[in-house]
C-alpha atoms as an extended CHARMM CRD file, in Angstrom:
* protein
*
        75  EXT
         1         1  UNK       CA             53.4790000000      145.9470000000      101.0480000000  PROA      1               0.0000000000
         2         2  UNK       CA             55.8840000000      143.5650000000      100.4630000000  PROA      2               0.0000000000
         3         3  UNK       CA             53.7680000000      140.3230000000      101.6020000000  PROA      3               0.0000000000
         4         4  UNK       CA             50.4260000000      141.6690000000       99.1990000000  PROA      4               0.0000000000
         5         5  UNK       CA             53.0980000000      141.7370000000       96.7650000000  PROA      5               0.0000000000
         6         6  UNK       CA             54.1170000000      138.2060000000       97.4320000000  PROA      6               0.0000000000
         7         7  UNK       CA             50.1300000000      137.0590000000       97.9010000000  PROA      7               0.0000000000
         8         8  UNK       CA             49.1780000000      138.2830000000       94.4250000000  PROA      8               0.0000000000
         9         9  UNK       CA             51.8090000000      136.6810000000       92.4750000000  PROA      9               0.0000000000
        10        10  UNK       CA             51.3730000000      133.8470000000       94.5500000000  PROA      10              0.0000000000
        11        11  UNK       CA             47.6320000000      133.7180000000       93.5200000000  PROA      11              0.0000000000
        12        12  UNK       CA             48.3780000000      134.4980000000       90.0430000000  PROA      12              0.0000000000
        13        13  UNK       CA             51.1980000000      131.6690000000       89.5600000000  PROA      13              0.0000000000
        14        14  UNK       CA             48.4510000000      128.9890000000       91.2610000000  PROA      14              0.0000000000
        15        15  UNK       CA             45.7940000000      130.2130000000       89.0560000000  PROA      15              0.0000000000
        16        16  UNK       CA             48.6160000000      129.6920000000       85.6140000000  PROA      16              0.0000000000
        17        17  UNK       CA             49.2540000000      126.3290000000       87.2730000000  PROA      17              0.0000000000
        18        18  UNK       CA             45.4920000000      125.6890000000       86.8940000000  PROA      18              0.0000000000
        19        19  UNK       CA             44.9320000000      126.9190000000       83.7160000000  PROA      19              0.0000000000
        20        20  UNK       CA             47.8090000000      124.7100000000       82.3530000000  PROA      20              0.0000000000
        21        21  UNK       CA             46.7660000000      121.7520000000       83.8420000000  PROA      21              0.0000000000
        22        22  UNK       CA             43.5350000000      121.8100000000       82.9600000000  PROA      22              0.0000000000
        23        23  UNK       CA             44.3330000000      122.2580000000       79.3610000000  PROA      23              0.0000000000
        24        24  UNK       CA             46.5840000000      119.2300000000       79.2770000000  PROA      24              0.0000000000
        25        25  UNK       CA             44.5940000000      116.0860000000       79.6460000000  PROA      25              0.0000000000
        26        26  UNK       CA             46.1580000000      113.8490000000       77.3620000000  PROA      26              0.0000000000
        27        27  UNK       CA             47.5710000000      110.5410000000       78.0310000000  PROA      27              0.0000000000
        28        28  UNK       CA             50.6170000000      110.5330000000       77.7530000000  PROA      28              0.0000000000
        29        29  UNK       CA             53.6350000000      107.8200000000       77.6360000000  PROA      29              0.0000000000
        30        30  UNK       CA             56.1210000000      108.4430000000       80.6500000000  PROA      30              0.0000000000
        31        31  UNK       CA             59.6390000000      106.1990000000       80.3900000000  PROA      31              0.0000000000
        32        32  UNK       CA             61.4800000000      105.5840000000       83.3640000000  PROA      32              0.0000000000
        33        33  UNK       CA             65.0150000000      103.9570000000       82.3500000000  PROA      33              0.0000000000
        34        34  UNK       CA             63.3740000000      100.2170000000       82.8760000000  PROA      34              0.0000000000
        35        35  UNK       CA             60.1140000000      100.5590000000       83.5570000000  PROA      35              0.0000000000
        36        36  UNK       CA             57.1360000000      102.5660000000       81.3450000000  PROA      36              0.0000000000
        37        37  UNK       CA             53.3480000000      103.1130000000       81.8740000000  PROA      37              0.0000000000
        38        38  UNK       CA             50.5580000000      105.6090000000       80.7880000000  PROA      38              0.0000000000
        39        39  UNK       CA             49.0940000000      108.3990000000       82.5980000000  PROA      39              0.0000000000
        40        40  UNK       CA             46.8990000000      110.9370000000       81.6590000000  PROA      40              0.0000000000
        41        41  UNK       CA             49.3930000000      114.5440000000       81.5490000000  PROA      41              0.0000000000
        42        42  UNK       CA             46.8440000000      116.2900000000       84.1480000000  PROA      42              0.0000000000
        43        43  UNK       CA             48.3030000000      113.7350000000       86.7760000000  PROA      43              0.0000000000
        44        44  UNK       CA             51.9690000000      114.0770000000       86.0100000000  PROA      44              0.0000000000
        45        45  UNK       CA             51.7040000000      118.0110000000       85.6920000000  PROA      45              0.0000000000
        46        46  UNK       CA             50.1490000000      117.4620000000       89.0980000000  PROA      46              0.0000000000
        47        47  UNK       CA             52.6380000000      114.9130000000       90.4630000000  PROA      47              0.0000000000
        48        48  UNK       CA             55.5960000000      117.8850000000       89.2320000000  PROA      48              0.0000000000
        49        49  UNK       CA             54.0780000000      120.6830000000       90.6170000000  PROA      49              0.0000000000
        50        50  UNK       CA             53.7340000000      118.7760000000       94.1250000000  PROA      50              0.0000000000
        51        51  UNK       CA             57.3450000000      117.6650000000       94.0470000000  PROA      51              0.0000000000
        52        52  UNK       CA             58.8120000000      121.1080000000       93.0840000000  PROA      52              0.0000000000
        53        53  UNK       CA             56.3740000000      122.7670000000       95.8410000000  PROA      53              0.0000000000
        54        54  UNK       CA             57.4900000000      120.3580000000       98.2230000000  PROA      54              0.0000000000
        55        55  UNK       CA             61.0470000000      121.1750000000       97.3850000000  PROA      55              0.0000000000
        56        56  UNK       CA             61.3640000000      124.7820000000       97.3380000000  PROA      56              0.0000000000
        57        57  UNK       CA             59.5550000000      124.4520000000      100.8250000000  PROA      57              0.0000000000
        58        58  UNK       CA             61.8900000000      122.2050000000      102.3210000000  PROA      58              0.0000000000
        59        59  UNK       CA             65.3830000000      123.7270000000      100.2480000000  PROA      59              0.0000000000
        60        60  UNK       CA             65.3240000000      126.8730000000      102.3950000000  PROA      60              0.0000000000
        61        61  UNK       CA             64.2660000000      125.2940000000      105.7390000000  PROA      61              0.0000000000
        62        62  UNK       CA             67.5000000000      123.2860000000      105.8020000000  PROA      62              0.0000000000
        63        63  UNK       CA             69.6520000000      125.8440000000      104.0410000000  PROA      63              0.0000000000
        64        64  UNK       CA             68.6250000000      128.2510000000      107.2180000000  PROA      64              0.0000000000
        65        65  UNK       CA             69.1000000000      125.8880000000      109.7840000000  PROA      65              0.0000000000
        66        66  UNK       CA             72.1380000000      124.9380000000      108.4730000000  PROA      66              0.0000000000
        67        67  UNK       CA             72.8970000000      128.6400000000      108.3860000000  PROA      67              0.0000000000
        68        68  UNK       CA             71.7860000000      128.9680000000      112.1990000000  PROA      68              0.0000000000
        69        69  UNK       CA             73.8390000000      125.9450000000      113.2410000000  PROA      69              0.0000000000
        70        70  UNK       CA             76.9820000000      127.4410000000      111.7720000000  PROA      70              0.0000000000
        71        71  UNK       CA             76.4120000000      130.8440000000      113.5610000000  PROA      71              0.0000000000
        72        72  UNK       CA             75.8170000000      129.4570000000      116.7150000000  PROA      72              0.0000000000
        73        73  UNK       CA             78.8480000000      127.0470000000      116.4820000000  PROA      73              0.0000000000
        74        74  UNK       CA             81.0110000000      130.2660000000      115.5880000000  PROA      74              0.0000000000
        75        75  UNK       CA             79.6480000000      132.0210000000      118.5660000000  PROA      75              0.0000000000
């Protein structure tokens, strides 16, 4: 039950994700302490949701094996 759970709001986030982007095509002035160019939003919302998928992938993978290396060091 638990993992249909997980599927459906999975499906229903990606689809928001979608819906949002596609909305947002604008270009859009993006700042970067020296340096500054123009993108159209669609990219950047792209470019963010990558780098935050990315990250809450990776976050937990280390935090376990981190985790695991402790127990088996304690062991």
């Amino acid at each position: 039950m638990e993992k249909n759970t997980k599927l459906v709001l999975t499906i229903v986030l990606l689809i928001l994700v979608v819906v949002i982007i596609i909305q947002n095509t604008d270009p859009v002035n993006l700042i970067l302490l020296f340096w500054g160019f123009e993108a159209s939003l669609i990219i950047l919302l792209i470019l963010v949701f990558l780098i935050g998928l990315i990250i809450g992938y990776t976050l937990p993978k280390i935090a376990k094996s981190r985790i695991d290396k402790n127990l088996s060091e304690n062991t």
